[in-house]
MARVEXPA-918079 format. One record per atom (N, C-alpha, C, O): y, z negated, x; residue in three letters; residue number from 0; atom name. Coordinates in Angstrom, 1 decimal. Layout:
// residues N
py->Y | pz->Z | px->X | aa->ALA | i->NUM | at->CA;
...
END
This chain:
// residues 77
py->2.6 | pz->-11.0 | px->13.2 | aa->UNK | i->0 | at->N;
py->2.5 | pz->-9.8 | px->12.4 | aa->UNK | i->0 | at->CA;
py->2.3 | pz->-8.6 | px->13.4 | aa->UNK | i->0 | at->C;
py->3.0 | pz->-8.5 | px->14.5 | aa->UNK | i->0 | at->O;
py->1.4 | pz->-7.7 | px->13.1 | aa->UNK | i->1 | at->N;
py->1.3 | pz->-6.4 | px->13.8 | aa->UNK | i->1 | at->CA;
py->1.7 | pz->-5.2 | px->13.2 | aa->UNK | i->1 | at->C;
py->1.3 | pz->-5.0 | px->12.1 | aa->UNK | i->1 | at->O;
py->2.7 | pz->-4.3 | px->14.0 | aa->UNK | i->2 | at->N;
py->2.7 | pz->-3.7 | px->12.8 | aa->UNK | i->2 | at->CA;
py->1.6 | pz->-2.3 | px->13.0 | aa->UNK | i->2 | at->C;
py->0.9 | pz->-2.1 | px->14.0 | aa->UNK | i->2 | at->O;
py->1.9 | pz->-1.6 | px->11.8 | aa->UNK | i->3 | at->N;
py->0.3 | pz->-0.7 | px->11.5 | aa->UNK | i->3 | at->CA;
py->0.8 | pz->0.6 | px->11.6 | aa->UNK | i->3 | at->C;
py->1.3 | pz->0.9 | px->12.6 | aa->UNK | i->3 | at->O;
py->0.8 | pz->1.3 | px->10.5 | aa->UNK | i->4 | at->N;
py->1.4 | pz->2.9 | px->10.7 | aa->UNK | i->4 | at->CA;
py->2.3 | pz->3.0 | px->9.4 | aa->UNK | i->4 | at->C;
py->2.6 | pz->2.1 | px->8.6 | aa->UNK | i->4 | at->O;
py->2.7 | pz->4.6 | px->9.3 | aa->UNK | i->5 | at->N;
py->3.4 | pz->4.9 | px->7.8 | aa->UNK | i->5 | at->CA;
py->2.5 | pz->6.2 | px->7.7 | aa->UNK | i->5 | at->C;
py->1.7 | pz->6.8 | px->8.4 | aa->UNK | i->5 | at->O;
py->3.3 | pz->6.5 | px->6.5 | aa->UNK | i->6 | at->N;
py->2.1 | pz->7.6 | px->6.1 | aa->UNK | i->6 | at->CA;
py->2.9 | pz->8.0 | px->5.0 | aa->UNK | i->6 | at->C;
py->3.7 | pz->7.1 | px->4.7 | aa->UNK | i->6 | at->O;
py->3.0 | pz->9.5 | px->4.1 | aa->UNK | i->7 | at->N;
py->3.5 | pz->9.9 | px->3.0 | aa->UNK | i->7 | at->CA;
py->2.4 | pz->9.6 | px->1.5 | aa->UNK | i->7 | at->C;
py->1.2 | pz->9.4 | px->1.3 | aa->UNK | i->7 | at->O;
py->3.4 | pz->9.6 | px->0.8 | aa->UNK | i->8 | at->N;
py->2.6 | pz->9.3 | px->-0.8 | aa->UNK | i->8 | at->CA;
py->1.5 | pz->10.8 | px->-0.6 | aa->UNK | i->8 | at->C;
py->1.9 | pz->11.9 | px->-0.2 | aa->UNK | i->8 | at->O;
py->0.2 | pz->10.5 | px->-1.1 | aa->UNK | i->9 | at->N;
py->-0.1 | pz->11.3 | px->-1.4 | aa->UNK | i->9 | at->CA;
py->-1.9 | pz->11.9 | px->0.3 | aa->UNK | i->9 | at->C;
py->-3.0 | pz->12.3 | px->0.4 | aa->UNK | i->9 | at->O;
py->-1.0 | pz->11.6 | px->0.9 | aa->UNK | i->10 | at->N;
py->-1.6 | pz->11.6 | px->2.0 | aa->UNK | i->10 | at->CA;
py->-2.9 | pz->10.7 | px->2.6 | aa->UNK | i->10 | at->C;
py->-2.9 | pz->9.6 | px->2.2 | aa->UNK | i->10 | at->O;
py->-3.7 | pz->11.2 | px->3.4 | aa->UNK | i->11 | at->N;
py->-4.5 | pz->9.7 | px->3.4 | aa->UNK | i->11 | at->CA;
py->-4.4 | pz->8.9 | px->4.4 | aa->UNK | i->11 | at->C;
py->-4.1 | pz->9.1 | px->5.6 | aa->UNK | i->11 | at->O;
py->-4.8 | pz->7.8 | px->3.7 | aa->UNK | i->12 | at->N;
py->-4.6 | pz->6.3 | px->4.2 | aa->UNK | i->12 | at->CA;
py->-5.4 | pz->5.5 | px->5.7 | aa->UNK | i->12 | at->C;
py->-6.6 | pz->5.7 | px->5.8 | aa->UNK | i->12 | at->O;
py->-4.9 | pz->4.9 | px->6.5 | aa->UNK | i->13 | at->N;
py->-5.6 | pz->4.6 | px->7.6 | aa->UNK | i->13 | at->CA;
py->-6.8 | pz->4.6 | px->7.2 | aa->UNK | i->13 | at->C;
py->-7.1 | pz->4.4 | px->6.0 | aa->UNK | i->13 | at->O;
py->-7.9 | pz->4.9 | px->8.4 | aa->UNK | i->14 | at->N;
py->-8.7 | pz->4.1 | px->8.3 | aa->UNK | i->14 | at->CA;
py->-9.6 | pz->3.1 | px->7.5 | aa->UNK | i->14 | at->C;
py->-10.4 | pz->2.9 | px->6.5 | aa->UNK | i->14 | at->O;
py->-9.0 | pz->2.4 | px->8.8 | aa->UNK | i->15 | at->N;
py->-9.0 | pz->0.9 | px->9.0 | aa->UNK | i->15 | at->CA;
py->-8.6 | pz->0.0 | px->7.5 | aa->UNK | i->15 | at->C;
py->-8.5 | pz->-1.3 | px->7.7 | aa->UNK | i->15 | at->O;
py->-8.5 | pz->0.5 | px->6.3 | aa->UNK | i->16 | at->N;
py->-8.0 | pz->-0.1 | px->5.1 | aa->UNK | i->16 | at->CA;
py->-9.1 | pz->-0.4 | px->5.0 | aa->UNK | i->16 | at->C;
py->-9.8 | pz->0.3 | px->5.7 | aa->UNK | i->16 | at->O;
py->-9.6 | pz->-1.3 | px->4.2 | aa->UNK | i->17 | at->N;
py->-10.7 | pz->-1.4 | px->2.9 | aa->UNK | i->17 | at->CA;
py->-10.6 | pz->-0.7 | px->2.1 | aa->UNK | i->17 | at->C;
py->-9.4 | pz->-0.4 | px->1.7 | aa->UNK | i->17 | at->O;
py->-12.0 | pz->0.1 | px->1.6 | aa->UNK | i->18 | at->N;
py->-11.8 | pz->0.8 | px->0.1 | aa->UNK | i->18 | at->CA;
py->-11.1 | pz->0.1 | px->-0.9 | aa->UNK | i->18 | at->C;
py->-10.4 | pz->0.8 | px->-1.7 | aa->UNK | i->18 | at->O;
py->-11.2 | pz->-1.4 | px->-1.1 | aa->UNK | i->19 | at->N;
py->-10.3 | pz->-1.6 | px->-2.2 | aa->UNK | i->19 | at->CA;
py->-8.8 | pz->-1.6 | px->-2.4 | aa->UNK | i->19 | at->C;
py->-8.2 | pz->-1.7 | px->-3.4 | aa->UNK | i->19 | at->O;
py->-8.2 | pz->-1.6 | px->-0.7 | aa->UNK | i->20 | at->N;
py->-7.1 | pz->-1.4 | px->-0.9 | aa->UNK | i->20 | at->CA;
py->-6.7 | pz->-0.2 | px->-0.9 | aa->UNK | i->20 | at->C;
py->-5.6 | pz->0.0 | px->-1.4 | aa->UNK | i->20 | at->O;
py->-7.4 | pz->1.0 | px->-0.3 | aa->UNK | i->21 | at->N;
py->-7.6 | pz->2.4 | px->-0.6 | aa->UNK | i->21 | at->CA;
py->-7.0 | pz->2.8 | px->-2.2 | aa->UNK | i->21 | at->C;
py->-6.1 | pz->3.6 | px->-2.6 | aa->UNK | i->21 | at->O;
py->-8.2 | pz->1.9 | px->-3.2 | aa->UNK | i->22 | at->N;
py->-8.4 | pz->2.4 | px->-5.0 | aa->UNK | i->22 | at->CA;
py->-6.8 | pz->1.8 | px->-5.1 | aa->UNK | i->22 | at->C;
py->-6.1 | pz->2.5 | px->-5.8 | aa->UNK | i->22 | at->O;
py->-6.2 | pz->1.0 | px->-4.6 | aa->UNK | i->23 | at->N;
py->-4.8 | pz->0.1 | px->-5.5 | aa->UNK | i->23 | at->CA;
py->-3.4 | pz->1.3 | px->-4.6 | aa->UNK | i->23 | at->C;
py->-2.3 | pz->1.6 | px->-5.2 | aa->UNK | i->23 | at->O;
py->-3.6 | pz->1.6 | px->-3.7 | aa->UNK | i->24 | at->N;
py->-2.9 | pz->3.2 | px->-3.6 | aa->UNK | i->24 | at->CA;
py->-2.9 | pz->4.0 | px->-4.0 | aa->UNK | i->24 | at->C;
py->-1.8 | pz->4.6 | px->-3.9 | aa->UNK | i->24 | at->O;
py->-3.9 | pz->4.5 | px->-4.5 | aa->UNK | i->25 | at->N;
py->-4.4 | pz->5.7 | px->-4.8 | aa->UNK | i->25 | at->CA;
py->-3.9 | pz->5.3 | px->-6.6 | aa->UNK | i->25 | at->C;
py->-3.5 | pz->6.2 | px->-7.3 | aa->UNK | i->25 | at->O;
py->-4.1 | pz->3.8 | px->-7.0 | aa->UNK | i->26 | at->N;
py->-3.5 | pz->3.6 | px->-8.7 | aa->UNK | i->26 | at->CA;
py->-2.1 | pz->4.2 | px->-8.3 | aa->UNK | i->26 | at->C;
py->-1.6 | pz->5.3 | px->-8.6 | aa->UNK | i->26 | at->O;
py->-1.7 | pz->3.0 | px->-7.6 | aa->UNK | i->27 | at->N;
py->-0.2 | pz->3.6 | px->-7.3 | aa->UNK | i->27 | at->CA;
py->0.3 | pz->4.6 | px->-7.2 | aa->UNK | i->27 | at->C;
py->1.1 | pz->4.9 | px->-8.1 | aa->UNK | i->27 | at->O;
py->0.2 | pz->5.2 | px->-6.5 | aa->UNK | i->28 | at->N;
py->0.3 | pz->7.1 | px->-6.6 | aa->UNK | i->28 | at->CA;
py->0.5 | pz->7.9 | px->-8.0 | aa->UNK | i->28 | at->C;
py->1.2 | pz->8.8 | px->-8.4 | aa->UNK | i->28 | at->O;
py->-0.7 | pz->6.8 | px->-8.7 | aa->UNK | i->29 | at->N;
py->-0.8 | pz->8.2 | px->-10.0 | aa->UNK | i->29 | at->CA;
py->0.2 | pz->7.7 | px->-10.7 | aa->UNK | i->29 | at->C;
py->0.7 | pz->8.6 | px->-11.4 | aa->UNK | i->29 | at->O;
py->0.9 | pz->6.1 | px->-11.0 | aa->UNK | i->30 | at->N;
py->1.5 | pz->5.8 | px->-11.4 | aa->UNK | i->30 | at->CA;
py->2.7 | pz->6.6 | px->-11.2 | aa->UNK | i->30 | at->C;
py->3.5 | pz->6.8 | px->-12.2 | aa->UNK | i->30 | at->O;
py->2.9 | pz->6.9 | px->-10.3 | aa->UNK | i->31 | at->N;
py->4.5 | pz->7.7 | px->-9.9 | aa->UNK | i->31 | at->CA;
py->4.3 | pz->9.0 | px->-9.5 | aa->UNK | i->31 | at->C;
py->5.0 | pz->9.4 | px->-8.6 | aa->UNK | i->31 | at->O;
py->3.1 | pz->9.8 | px->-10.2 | aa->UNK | i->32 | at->N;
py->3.1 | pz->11.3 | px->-10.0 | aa->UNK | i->32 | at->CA;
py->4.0 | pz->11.8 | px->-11.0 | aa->UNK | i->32 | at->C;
py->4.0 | pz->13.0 | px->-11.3 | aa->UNK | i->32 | at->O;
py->4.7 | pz->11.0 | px->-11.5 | aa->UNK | i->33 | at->N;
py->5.8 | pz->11.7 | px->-12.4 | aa->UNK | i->33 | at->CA;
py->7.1 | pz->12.1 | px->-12.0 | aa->UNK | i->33 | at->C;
py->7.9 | pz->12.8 | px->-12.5 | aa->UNK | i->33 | at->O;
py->7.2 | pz->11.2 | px->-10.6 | aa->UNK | i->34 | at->N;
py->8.8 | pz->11.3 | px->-9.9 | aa->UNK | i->34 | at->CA;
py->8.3 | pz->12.2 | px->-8.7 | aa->UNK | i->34 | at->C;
py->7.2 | pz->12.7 | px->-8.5 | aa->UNK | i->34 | at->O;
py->10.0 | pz->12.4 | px->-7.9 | aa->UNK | i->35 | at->N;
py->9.5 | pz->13.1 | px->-6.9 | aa->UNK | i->35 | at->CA;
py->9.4 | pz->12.1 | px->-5.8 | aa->UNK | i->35 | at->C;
py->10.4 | pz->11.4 | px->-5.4 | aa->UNK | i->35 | at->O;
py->8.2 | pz->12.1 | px->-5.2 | aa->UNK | i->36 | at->N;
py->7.5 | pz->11.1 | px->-4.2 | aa->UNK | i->36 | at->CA;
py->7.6 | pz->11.8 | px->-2.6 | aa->UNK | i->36 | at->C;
py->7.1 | pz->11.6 | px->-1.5 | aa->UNK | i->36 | at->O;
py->8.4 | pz->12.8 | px->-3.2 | aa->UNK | i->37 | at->N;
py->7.7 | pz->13.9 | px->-1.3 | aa->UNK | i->37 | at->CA;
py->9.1 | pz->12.8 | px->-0.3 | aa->UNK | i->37 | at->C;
py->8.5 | pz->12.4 | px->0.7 | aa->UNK | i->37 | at->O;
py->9.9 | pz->12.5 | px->-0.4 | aa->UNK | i->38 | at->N;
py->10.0 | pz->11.6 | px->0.9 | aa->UNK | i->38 | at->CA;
py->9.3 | pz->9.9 | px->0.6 | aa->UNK | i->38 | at->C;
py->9.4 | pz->9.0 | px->1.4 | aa->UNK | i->38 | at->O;
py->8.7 | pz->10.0 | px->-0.3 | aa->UNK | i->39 | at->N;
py->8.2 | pz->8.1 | px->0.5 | aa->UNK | i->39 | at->CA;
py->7.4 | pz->8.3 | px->0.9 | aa->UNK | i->39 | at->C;
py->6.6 | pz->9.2 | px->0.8 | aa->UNK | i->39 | at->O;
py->7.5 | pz->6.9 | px->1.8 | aa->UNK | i->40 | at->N;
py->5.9 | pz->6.7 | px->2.7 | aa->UNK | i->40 | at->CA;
py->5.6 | pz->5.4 | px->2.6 | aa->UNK | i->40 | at->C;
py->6.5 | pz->4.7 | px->2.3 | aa->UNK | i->40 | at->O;
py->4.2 | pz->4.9 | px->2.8 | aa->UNK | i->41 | at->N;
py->3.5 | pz->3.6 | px->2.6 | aa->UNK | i->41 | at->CA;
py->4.2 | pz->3.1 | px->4.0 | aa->UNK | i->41 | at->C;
py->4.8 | pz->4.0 | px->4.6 | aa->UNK | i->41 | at->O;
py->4.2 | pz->2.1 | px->4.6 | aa->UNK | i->42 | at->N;
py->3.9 | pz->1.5 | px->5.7 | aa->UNK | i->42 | at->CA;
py->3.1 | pz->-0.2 | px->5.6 | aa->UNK | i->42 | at->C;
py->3.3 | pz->-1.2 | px->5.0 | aa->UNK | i->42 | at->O;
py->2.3 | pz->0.2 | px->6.5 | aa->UNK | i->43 | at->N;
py->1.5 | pz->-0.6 | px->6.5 | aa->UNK | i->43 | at->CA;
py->1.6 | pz->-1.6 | px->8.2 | aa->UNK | i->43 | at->C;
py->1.8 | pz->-1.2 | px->9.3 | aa->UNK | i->43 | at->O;
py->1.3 | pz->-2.8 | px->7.6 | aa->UNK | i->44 | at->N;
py->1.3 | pz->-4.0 | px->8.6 | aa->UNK | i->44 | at->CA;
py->0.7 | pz->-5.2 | px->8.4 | aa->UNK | i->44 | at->C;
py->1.0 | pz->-5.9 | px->7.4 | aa->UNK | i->44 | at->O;
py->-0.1 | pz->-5.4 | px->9.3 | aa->UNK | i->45 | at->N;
py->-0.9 | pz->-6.7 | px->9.2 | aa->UNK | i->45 | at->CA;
py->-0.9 | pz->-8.1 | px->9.5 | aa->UNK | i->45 | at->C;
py->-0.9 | pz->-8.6 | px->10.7 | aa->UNK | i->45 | at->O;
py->-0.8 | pz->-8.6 | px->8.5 | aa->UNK | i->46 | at->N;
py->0.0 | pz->-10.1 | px->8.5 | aa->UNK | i->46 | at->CA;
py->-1.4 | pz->-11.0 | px->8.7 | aa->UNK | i->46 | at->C;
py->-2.3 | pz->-10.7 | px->7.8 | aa->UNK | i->46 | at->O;
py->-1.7 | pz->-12.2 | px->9.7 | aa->UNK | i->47 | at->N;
py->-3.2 | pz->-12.6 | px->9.9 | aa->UNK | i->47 | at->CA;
py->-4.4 | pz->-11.9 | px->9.6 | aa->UNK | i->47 | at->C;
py->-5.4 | pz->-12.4 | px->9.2 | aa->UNK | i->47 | at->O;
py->-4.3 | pz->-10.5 | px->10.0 | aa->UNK | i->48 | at->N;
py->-5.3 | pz->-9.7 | px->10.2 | aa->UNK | i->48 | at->CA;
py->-5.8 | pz->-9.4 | px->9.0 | aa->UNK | i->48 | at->C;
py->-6.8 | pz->-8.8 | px->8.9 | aa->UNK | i->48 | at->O;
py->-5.1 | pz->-9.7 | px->8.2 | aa->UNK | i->49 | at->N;
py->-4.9 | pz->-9.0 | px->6.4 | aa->UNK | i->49 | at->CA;
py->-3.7 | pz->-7.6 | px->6.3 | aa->UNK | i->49 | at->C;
py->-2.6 | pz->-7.6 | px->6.8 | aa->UNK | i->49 | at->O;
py->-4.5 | pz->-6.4 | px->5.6 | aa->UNK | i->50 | at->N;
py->-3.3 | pz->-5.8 | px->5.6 | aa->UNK | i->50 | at->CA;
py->-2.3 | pz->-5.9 | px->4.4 | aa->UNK | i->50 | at->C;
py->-2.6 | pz->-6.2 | px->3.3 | aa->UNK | i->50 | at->O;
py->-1.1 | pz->-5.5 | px->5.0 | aa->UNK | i->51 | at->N;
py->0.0 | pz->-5.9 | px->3.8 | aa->UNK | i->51 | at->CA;
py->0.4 | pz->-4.1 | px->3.7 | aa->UNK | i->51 | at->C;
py->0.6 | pz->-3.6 | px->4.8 | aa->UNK | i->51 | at->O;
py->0.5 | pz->-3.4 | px->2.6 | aa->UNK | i->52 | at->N;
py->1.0 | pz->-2.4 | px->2.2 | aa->UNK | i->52 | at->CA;
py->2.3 | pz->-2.0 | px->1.6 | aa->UNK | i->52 | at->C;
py->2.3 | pz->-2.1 | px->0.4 | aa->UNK | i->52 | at->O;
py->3.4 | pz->-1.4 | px->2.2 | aa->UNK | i->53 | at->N;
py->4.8 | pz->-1.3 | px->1.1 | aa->UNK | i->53 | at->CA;
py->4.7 | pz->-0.1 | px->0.9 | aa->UNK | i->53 | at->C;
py->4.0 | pz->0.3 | px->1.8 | aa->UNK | i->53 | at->O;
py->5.0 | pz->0.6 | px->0.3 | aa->UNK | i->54 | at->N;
py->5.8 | pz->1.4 | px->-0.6 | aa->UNK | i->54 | at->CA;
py->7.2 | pz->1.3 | px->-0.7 | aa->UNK | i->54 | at->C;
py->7.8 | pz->0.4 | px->-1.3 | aa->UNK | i->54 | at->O;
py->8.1 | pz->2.9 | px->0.0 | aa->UNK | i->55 | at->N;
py->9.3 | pz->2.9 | px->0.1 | aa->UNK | i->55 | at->CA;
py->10.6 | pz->2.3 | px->-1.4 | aa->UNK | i->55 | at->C;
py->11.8 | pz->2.1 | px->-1.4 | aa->UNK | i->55 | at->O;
py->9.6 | pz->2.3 | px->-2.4 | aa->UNK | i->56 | at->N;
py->10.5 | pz->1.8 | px->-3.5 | aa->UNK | i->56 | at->CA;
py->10.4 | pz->0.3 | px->-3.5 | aa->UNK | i->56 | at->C;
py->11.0 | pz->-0.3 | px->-4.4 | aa->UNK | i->56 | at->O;
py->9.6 | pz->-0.5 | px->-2.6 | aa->UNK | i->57 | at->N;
py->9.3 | pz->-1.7 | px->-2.7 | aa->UNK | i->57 | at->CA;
py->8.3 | pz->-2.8 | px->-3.2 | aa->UNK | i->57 | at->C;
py->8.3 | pz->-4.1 | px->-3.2 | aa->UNK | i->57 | at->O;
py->7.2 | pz->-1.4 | px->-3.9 | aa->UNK | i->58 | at->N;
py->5.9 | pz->-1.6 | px->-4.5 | aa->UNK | i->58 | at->CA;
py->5.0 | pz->-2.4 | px->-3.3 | aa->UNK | i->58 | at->C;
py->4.7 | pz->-1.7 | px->-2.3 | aa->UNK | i->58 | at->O;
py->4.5 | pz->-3.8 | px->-3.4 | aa->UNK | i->59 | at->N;
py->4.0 | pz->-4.2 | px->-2.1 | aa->UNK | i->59 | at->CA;
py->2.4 | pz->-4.5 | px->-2.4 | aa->UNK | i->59 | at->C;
py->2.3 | pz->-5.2 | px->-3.4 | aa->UNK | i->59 | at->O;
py->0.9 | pz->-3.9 | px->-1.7 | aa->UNK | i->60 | at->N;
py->-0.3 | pz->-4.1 | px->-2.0 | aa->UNK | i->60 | at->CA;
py->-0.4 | pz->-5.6 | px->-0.8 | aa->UNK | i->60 | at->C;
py->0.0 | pz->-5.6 | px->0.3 | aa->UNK | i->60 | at->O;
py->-1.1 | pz->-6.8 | px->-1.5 | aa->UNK | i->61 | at->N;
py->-1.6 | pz->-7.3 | px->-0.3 | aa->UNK | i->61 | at->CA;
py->-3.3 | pz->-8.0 | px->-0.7 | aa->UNK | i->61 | at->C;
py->-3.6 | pz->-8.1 | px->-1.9 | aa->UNK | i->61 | at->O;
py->-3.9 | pz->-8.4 | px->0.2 | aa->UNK | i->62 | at->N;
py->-5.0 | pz->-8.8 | px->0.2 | aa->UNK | i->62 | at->CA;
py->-5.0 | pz->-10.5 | px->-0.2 | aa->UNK | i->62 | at->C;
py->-4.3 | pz->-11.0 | px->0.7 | aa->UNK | i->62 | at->O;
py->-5.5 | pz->-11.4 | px->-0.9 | aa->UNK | i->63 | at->N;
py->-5.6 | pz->-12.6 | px->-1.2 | aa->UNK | i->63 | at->CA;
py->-6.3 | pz->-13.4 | px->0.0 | aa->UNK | i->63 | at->C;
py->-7.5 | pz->-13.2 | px->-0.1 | aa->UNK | i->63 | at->O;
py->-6.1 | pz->-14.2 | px->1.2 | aa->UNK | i->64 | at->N;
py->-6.7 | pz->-14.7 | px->2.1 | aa->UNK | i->64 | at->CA;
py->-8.0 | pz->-15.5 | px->1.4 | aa->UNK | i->64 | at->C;
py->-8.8 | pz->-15.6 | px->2.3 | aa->UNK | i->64 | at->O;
py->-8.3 | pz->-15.8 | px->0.8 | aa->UNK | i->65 | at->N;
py->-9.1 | pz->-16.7 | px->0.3 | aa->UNK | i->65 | at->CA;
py->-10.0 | pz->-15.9 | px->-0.2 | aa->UNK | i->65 | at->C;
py->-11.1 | pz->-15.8 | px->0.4 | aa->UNK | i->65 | at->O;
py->-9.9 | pz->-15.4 | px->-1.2 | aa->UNK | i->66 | at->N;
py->-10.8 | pz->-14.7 | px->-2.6 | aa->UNK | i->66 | at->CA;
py->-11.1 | pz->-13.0 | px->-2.4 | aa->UNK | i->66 | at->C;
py->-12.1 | pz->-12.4 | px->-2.9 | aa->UNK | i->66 | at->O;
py->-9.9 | pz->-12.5 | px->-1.4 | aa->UNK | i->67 | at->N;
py->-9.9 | pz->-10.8 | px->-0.6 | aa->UNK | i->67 | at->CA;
py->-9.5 | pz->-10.0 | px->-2.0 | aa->UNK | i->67 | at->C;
py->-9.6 | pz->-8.8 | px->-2.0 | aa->UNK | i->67 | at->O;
py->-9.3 | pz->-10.8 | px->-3.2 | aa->UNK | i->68 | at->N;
py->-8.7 | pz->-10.1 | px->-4.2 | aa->UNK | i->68 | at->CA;
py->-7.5 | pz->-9.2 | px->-3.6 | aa->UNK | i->68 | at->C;
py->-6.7 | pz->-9.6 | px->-2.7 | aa->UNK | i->68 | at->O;
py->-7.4 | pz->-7.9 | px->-4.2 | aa->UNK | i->69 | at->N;
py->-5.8 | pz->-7.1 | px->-3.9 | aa->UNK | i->69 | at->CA;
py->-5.0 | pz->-6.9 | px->-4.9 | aa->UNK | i->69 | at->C;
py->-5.6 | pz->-6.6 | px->-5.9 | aa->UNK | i->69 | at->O;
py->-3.7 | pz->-7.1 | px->-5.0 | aa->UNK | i->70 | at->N;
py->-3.0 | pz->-7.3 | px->-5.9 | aa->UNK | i->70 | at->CA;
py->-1.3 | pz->-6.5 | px->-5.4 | aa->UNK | i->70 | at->C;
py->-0.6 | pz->-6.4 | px->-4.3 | aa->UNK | i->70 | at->O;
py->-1.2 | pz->-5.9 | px->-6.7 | aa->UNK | i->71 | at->N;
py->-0.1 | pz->-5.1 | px->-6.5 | aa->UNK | i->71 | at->CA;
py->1.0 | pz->-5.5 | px->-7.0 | aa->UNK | i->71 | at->C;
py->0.9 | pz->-5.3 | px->-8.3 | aa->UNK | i->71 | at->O;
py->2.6 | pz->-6.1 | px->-6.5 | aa->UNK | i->72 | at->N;
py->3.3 | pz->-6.1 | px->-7.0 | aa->UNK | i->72 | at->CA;
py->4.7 | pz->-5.3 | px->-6.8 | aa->UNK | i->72 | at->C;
py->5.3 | pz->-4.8 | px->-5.8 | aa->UNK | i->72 | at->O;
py->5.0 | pz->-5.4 | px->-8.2 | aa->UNK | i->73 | at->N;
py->6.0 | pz->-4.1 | px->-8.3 | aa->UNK | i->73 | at->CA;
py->7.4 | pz->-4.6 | px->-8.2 | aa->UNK | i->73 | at->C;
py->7.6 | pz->-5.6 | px->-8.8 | aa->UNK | i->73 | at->O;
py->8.5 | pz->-3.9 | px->-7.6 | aa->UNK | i->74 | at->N;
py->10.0 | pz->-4.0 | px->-7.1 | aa->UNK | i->74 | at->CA;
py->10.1 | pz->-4.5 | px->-8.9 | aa->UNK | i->74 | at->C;
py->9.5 | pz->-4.2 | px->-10.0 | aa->UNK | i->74 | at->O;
py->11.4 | pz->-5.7 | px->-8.5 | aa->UNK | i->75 | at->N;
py->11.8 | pz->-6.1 | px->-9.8 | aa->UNK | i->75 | at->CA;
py->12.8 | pz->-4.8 | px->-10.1 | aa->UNK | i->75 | at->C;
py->13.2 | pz->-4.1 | px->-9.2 | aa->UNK | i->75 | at->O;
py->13.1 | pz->-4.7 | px->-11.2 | aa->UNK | i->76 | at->N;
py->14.3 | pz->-3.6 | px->-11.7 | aa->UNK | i->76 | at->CA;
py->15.3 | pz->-4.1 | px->-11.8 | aa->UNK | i->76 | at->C;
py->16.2 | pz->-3.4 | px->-12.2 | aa->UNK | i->76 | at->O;
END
């Protein structure tokens, strides 16, 4: 594992992402523009040269090794 950077909600995102995992942040975001988001931050780290994305409430984006589908899953409640 490498790790990557952090960054605040709202802010933009490395680089180095794919646009598609760019659009599944950027979902994310609007999903919780209703709370106050000003302290979280994404942190991002690359697990076999795939990136893995969290979200300080636990929301995690990752890439599918096989298919490069991105899929978001959400902190259980």
């Amino acid at each position: 594992m490498q790790l990557g950077t952090r960054w605040g909600v709202g802010a933009d995102a490395p680089a180095a992402l794919p646009e598609s995992v760019v659009a599944a942040i950027r979902s994310v975001e609007a999903d919780v523009a209703h709370l106050d988001t000003s302290s979280w931050r994404w942190t991002l780290t690359w697990l076999e040269r795939r990136p893995v994305v969290e979200l300080d409430d636990g929301t995690t984006i990752r890439v599918h090794p096989v298919t490069g589908e991105v899929s978001i899953s959400e902190p259980e409640q």
